[in-house]
N, CA, C and O atoms as a GROMACS GRO file, in nm:
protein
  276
    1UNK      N    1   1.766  -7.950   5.707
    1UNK     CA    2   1.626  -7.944   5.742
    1UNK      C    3   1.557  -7.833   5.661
    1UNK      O    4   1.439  -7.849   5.632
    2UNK      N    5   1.616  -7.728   5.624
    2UNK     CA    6   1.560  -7.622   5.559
    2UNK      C    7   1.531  -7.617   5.436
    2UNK      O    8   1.451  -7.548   5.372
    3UNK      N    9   1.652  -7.752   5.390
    3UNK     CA   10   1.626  -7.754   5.178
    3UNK      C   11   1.473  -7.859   5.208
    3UNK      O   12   1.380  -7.868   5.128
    4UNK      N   13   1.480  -7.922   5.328
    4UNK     CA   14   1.366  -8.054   5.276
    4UNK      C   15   1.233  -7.955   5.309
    4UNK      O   16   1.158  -7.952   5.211
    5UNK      N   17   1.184  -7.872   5.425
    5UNK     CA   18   1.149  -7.821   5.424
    5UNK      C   19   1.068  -7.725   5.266
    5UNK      O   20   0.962  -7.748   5.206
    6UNK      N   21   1.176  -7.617   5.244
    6UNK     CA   22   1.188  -7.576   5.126
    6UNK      C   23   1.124  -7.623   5.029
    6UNK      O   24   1.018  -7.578   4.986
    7UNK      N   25   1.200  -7.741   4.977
    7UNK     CA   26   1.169  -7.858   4.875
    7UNK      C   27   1.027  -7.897   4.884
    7UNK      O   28   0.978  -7.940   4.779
    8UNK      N   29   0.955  -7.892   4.986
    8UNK     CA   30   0.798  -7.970   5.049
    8UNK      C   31   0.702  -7.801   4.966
    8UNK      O   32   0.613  -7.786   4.882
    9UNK      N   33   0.798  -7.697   5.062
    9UNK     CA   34   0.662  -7.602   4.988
    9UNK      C   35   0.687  -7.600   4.870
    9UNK      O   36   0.576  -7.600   4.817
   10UNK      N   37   0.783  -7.598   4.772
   10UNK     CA   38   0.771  -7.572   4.652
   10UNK      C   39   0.716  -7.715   4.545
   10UNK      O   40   0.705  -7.724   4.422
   11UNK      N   41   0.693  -7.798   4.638
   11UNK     CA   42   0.661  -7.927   4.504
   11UNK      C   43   0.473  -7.869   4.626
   11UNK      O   44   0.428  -7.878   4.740
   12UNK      N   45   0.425  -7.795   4.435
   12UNK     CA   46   0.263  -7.783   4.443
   12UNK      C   47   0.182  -7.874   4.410
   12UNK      O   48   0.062  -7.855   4.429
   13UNK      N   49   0.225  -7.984   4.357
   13UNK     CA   50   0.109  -8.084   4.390
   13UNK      C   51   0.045  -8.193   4.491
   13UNK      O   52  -0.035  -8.286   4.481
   14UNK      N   53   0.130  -8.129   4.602
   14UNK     CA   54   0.046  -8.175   4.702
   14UNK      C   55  -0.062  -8.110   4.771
   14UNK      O   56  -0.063  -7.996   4.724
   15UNK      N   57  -0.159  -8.120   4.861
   15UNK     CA   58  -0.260  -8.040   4.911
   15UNK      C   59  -0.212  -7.980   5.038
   15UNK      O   60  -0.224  -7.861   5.070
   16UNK      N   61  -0.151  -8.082   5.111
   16UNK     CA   62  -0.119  -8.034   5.234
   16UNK      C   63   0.084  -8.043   5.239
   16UNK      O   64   0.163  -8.075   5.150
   17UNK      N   65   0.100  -8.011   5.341
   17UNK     CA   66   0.251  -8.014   5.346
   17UNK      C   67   0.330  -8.116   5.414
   17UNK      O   68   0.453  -8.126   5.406
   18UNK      N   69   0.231  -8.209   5.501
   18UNK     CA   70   0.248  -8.323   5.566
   18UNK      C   71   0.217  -8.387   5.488
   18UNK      O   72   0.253  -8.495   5.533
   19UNK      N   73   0.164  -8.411   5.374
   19UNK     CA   74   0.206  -8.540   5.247
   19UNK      C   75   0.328  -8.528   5.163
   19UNK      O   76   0.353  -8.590   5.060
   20UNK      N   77   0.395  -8.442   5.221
   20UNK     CA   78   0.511  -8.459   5.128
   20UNK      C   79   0.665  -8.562   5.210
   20UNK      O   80   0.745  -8.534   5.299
   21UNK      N   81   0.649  -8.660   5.139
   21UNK     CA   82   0.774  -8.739   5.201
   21UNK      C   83   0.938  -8.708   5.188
   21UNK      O   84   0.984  -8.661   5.084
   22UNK      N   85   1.005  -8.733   5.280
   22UNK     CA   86   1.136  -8.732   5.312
   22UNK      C   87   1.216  -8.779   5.180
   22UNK      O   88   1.326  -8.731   5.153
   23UNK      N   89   1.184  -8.827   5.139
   23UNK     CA   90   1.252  -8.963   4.998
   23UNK      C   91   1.256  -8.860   4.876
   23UNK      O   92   1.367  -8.832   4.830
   24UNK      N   93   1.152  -8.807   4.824
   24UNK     CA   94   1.101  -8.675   4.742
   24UNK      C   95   1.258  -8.566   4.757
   24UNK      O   96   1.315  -8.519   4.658
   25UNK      N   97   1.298  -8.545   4.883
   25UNK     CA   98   1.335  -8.421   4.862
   25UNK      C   99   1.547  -8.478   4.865
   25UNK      O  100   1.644  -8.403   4.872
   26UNK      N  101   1.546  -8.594   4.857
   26UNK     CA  102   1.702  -8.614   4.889
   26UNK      C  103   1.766  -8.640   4.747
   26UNK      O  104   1.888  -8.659   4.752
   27UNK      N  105   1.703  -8.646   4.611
   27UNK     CA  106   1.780  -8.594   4.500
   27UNK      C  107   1.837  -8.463   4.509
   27UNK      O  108   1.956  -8.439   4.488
   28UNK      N  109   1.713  -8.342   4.553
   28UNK     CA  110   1.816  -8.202   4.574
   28UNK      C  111   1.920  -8.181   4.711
   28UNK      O  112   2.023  -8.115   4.719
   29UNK      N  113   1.849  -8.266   4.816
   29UNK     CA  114   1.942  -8.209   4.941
   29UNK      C  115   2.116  -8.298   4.981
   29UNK      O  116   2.213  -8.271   5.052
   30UNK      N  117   2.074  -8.418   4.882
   30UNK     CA  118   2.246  -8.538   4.927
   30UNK      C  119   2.313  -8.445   4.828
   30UNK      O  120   2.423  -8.431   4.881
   31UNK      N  121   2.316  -8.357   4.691
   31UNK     CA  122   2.459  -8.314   4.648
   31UNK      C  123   2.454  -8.204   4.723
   31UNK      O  124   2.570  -8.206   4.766
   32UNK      N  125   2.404  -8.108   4.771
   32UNK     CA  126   2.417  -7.990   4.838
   32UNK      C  127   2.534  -8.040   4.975
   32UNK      O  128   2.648  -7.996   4.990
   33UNK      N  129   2.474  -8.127   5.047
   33UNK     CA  130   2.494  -8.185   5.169
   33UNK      C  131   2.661  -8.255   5.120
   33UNK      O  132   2.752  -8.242   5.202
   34UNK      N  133   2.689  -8.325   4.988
   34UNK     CA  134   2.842  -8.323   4.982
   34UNK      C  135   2.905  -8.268   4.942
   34UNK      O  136   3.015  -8.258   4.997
   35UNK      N  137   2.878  -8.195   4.815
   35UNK     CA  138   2.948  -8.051   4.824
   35UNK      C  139   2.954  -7.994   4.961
   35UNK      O  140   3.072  -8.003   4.997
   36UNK      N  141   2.892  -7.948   5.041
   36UNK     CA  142   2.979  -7.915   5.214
   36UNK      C  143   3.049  -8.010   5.241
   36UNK      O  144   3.167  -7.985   5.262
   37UNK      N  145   3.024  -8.088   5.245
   37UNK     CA  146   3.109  -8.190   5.280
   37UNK      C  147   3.272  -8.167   5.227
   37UNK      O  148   3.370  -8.159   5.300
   38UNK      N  149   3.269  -8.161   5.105
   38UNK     CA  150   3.426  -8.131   5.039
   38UNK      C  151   3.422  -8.015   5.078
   38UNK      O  152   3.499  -7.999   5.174
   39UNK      N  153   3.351  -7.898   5.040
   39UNK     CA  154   3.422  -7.764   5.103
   39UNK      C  155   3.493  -7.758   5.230
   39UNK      O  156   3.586  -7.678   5.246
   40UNK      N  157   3.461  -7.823   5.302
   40UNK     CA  158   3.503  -7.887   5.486
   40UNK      C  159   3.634  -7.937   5.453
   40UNK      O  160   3.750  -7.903   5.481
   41UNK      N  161   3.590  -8.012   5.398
   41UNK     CA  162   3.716  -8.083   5.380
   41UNK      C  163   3.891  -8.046   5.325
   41UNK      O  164   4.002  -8.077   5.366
   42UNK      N  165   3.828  -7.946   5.190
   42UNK     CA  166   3.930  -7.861   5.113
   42UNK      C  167   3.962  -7.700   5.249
   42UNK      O  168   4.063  -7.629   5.254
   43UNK      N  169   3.884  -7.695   5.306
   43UNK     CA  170   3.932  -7.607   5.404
   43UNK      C  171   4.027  -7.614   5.545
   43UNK      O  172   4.108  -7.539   5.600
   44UNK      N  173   3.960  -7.779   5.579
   44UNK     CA  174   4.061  -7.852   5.696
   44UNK      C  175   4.178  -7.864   5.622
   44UNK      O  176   4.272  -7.822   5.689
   45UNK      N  177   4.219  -7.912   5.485
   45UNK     CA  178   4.358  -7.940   5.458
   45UNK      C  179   4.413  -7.825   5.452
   45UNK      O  180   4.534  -7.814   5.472
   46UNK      N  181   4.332  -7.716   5.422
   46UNK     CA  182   4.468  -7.571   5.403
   46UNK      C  183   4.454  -7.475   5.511
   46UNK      O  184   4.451  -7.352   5.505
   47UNK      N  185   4.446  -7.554   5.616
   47UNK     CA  186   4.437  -7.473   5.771
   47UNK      C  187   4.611  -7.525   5.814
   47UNK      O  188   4.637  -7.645   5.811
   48UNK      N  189   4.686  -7.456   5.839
   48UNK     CA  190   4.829  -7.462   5.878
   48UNK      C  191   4.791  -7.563   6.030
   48UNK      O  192   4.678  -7.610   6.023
   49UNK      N  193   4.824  -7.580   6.085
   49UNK     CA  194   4.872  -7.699   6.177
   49UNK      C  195   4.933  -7.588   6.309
   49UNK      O  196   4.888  -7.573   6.423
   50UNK      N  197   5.041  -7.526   6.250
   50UNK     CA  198   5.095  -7.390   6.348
   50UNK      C  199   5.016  -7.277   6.379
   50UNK      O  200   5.030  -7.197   6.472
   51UNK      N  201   4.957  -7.279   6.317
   51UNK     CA  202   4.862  -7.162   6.329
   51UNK      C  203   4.905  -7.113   6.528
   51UNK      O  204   4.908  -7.190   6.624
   52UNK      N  205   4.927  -6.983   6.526
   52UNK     CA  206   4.963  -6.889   6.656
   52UNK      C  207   4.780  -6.884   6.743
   52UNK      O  208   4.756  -6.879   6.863
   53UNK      N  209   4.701  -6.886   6.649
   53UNK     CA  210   4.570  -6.869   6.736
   53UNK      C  211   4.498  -6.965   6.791
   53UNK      O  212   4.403  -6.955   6.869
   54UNK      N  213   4.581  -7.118   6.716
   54UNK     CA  214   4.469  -7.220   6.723
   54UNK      C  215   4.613  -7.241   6.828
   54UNK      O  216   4.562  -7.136   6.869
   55UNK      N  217   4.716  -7.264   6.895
   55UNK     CA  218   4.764  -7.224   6.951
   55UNK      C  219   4.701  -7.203   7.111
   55UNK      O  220   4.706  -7.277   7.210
   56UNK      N  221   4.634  -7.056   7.089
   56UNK     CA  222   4.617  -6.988   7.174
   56UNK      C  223   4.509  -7.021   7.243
   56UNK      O  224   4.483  -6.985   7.358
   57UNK      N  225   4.423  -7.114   7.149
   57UNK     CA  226   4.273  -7.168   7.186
   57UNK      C  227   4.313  -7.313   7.258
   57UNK      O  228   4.251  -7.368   7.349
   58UNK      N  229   4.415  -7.353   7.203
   58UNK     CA  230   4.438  -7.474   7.261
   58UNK      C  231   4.494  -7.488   7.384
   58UNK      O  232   4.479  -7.589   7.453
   59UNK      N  233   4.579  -7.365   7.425
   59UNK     CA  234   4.637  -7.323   7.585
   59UNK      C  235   4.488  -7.305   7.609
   59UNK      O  236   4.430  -7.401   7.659
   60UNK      N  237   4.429  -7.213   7.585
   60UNK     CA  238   4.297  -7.201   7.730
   60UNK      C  239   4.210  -7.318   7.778
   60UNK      O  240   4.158  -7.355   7.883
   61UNK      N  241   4.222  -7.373   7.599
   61UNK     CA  242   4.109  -7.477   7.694
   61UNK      C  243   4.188  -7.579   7.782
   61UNK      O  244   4.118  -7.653   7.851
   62UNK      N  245   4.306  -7.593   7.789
   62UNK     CA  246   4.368  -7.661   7.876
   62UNK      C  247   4.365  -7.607   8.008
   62UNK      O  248   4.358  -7.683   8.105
   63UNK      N  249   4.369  -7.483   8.020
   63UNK     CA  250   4.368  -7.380   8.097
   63UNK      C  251   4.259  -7.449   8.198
   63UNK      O  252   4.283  -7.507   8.304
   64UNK      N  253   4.091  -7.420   8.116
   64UNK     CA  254   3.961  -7.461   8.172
   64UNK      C  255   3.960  -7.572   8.255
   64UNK      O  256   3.930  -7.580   8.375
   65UNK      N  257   4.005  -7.678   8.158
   65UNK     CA  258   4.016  -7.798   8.217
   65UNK      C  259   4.075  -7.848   8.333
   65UNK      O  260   4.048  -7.937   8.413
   66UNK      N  261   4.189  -7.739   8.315
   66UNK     CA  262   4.274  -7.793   8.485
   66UNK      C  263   4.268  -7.698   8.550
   66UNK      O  264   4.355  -7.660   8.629
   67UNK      N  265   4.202  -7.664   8.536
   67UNK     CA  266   4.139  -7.505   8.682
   67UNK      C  267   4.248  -7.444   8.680
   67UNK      O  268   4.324  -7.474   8.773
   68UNK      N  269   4.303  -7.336   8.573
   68UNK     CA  270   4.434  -7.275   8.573
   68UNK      C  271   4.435  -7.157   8.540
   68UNK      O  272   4.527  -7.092   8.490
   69UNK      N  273   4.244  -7.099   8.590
   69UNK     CA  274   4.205  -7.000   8.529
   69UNK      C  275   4.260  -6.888   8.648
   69UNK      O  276   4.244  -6.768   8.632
   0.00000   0.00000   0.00000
């Protein structure tokens, strides 16, 4: 919301900022938006699986859930 935003004030040839359409601003905001996308992605694969904390998050919320607080 912030690149289309963004994208609206900086294209000056419009008068107002409510003429600037949605369509205009998704050449700059779809590669931004998949590049995150892979960064997400390259980060979920090199997250260990064992991990001791994710672990530790995963006992509590079990915890929550079955009133074991």
């Amino acid at each position: 919301m912030f690149l289309f935003q963004l994208s609206g004030v900086l294209n000056f040839k419009n008068n107002y900022i409510d003429e600037y359409d949605f369509w205009y601003s998704l050449p700059v905001t779809l590669p931004i938006v998949f590049f995150m996308i892979y960064i997400s992605y390259l980060i979920q694969r090199k997250s260990s699986k064992e991990d001791p904390l994710k672990k530790d998050v995963d006992e509590e919320i079990t915890n929550i859930f079955s009133d074991k607080l």
